[in-house]
C-alpha positions as CSV (number, residue, x, y, z in Angstrom):
1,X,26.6,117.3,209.8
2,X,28.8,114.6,211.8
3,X,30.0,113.3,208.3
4,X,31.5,117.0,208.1
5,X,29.2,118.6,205.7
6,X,28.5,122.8,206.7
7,X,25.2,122.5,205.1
8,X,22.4,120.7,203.8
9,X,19.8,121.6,200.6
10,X,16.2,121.3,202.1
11,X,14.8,123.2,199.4
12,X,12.7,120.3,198.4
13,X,11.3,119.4,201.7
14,X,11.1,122.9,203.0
15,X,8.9,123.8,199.5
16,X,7.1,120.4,198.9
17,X,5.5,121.1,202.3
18,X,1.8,121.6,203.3
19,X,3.4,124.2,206.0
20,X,6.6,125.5,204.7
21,X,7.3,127.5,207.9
22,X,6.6,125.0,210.1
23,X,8.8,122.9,208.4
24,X,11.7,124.7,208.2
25,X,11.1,125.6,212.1
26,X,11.3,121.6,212.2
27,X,14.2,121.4,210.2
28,X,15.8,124.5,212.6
29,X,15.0,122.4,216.0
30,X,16.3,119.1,214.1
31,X,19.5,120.7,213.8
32,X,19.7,121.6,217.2
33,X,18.7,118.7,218.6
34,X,21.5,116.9,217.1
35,X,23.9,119.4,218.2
36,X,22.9,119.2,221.5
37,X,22.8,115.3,221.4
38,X,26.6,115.2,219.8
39,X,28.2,118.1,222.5
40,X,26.5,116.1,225.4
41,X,28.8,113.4,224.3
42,X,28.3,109.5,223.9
43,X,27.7,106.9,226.7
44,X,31.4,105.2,227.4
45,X,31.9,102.1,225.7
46,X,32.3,98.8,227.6
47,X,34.0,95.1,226.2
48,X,30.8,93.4,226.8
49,X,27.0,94.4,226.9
50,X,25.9,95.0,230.7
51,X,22.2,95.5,231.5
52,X,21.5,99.4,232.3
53,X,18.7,98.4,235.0
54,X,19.2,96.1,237.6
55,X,17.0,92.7,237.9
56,X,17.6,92.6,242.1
57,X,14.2,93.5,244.0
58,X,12.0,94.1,241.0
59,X,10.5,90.5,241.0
C-alpha cells in the first residue's frame, strides 16, 4: 500500500488457512496497523547516527 497499490489479492492466504476468519481479521488489523504507523509519520532524519538513550548515570 506505500508502493501505491489500492489493493492486495489474499485469496490464497485468507483460504489456505486453518482459520479463515481469523485470518482475514489478521489481515484487517495488519492494514491498520500500517496505516496508523505511516499517518503517525517517521522519526526526523539526522546527518549522523546519535544514540536514542543516554549512557550518563546508568553505570
Amino acid at each position: 500500500m506505500e508502493l501505491g497499490a489500492d489493493g492486495v489479492l489474499m485469496n490464497t492466504a485468507i483460504a489456505g488457512a486453518t482459520d479463515p476468519g481469523a485470518m482475514a481479521e489478521a489481515m484487517n488489523h495488519a492494514v491498520r496497523a500500517g496505516t496508523l504507523a505511516y499517518t503517525a509519520g517517521r522519526i526526523q532524519r539526522k546527518l549522523y547516527a546519535t544514540a536514542s538513550s543516554p549512557i550518563e548515570g546508568k553505570i
